[in-house]
N, C-alpha and C positions, 0 to 999 in steps of 0.2 A: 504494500500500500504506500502510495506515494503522498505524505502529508505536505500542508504548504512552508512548514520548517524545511524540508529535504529540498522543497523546490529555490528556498531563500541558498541554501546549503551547494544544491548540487553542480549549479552550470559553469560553478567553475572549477571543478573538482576533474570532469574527463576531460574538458580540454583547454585547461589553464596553462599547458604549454604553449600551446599556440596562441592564448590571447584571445581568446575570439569575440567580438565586439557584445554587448551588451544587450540583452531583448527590450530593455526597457526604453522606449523611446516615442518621445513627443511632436510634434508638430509644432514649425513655427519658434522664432527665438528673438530675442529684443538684441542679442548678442550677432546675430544677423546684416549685414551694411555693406554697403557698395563705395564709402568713401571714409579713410582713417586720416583723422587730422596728426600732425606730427607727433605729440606728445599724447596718442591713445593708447592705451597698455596695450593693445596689441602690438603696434607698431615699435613701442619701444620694448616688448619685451619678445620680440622678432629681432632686434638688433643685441637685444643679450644672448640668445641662442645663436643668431648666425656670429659672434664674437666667438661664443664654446666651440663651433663648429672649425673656424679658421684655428683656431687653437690645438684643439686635439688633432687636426688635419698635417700642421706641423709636426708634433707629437708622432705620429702615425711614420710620419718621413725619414724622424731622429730612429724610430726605432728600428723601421726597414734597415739601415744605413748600419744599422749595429746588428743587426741580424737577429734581433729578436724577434722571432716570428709573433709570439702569443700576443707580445703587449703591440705588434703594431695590429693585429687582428682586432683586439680592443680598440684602438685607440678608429681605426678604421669604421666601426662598429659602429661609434660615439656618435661619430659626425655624421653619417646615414642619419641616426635619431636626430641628430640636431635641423640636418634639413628635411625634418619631416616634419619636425617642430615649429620652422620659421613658415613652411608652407601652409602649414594648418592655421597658423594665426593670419597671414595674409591672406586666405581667400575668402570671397565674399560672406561664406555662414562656416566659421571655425569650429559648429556641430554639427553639420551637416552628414558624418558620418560616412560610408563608402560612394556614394553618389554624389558628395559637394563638388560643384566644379572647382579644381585647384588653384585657377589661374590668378594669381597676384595683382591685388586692387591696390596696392602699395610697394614702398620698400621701407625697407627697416630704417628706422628713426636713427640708428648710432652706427657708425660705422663699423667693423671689424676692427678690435683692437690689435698691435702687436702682439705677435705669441712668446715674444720674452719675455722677462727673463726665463733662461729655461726651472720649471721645477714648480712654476707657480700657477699650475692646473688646477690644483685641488682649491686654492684662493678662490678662484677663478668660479669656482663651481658653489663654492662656497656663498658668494657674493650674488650669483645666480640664484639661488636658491634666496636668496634675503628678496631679492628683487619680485620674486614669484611670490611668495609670500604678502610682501607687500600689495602688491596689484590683486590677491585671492582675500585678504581683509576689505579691500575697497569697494569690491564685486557683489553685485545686487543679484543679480541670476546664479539660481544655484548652479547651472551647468556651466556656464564660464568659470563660476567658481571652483568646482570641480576640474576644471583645466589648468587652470594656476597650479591648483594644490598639486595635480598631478606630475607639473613640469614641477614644480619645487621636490616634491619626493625624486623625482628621476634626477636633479642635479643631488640634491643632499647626501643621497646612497653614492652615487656617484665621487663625491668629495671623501668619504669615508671608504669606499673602498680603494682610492687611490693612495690612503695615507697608509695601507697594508703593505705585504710583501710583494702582495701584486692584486690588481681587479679583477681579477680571475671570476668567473667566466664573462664575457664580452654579454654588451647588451643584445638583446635578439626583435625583431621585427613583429613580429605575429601577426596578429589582421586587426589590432584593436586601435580604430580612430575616435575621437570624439564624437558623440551623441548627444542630444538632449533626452538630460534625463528628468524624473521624477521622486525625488527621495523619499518623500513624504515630507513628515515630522523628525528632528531630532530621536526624539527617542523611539520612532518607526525604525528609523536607521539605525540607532544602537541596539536596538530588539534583534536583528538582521545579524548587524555584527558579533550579538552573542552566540545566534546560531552557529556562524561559520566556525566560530573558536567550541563550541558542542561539534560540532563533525572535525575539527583538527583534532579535539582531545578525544572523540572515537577512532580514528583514522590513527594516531596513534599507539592508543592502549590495544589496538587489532592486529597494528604491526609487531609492537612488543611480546605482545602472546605468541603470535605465528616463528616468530624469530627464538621464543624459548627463554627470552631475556636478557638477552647477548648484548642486546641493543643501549647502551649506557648514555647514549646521548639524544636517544628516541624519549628516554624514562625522565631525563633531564628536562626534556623542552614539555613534556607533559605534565609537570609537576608546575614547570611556568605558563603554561595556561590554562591550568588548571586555579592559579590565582589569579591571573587576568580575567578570568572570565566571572571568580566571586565580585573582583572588585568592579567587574560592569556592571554586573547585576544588582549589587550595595548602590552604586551612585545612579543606575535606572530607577530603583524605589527611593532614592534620595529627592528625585527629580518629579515624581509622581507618576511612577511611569511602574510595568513591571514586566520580568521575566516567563517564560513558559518555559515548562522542563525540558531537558532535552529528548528528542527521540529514541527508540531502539536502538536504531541503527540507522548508517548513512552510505548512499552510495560511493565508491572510493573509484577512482580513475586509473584502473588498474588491481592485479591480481595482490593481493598480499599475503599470498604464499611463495610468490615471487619473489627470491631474494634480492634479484636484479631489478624487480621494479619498486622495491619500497623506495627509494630516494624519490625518484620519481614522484608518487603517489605524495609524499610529505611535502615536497617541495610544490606543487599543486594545490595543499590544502593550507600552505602558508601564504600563498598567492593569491587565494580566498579569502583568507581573513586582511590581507590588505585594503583587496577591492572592498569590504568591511567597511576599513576606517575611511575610505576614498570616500564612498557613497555618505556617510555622516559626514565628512566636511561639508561634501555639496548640500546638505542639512541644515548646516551650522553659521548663520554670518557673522558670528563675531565672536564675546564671551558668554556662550550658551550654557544650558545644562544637557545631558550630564558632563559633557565635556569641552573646553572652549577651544575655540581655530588651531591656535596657536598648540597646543597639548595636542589636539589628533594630529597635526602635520609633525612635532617632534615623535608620535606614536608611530605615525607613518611610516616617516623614514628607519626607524630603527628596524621596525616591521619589514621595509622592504630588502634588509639583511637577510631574511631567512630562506628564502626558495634561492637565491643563487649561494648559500653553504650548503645546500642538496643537488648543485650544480643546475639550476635553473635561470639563467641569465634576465635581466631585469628587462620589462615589456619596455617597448618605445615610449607608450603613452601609460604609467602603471595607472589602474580602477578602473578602467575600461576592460572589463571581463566577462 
């Protein structure tokens, strides 16, 4: 029996590798325009993206040059996302989703910065990120605001995994552009997000079983959402809001008696609870209950660590799932 918890739960659980764009989706956007004056976030936050782009495009050149193949694959990776990023905000409706016509009503408000000094990418990404942020606090529509947030997670993780021993694995394309979406309420949305962290802590304790208990770092991450998900629950009745228990069971995207496919499967159902926090941002315009902008986009990003430690490369556009 399929409950409407599994259905919150499931779609991005079998094909969260790939991204695959979002059912949920609206008609008609105020985020919609045929003419961006200089100083409109899209335009100037089209020239912080294509700045990220000419940047790791260097990056990408220093690394060929030194023969490291993996980080210039990355770094190659990066700026694909990045001009998919400046594309999206330039064409006429930036939810338009796979049928917007892409063709550029603009260009980018700031120019492509120098890429030196070398070393200072992660600043870079950094500063990106504050910039996305900024323009997703100011955003009246939740689905632009959901866009903000979503290029601010993809730069933040991005900043953090560059300060590692390497970014391993490169980010990946998938099919997931922006949409207009409908979130609900706040606490509609953190309702949602509890679920997905119920099907990560089954999808888990399924794995660990099946595995014999082998799994020390499966037992780990489920004990940590295992409080993550009290303390949603705690600040949803804080907020007047409440939880439903979790189901039986959940469908999992993949065998998990599969030894070779549980990474897989986890890294799927961590990419789930992302798209989670994504969809409550777009909930959220400012200091909300149960949780304010600013706390789900630091949530985010930390969140969006976990499916690439299962080796699941981070979406072009992460919450579109």
């Amino acid at each position: 029996m399929v409950s409407r918890r599994m259905i919150l739960a499931v779609p991005a659980l079998g094909a969260l590798a790939a991204c695959a764009p979002s059912p949920v989706v609206s008609a008609g956007s105020s985020a919609a325009s045929h003419t961006l004056a200089p100083d409109d976030p899209r335009r100037v936050g089209a020239g912080v993206e294509a700045g990220l782009g000419a940047f790791v495009e260097a990056r990408r050149a220093d690394a060929a040059a030194d023969e490291d193949a993996g980080l210039a694959a990355w770094y190659e990776a990066a700026a694909a996302a990045h001009s998919s990023h400046v594309r999206v905000l330039l064409q006429a409706d930036p939810l338009g989703g796979t049928r917007a016509d892409p063709s550029p009503i603009a260009e980018p408000s700031t120019p492509a910065p120098s890429p030196e000094p070398s070393g200072a990418l992660a600043q870079a990404y950094r500063d990106a990120e504050a910039s996305h942020r900024a323009a997703a606090s100011g955003e009246q529509d939740s689905s632009m605001r959901m866009l903000w947030c979503s290029l601010a997670v993809f730069a933040g993780r991005a900043a953090v995994a560059l300060g590692g021993p390497d970014p391993f694995p490169a980010p990946v394309a998938g099919r997931a552009v922006p949409v207009h979406v409908e979130p609900g309420t706040a606490l509609d949305s953190a309702d949602a997000l509890v679920s997905r962290l119920d099907a990560l802590r089954y999808g888990l304790e399924t794995m660990i079983g099946r595995s014999g208990g082998t799994r020390a770092d499966m037992s780990a991450r489920r004990d940590e959402v295992e409080a993550l998900r009290v303390e949603a629950a705690e600040r949803i009745a804080a907020a007047g809001g409440r939880t439903a228990g979790p189901e039986l069971e959940y469908e999992l995207g993949g065998d998990p008696d599969d030894e070779d496919a549980r990474d897989g499967i986890w890294a799927g159902l961590e990419d789930a609870v992302l798209a989670g926090w994504l969809r409550l941002a777009a909930a959220t315009p400012g200091a909300g209950l149960p949780y304010g902008l600013d706390e789900i986009l630091d949530r985010a990003v930390a969140q969006a660590g976990q499916a690439p430690a299962r080796g699941l490369g981070t979406c072009w556009w992460p919450g579109w799932v």
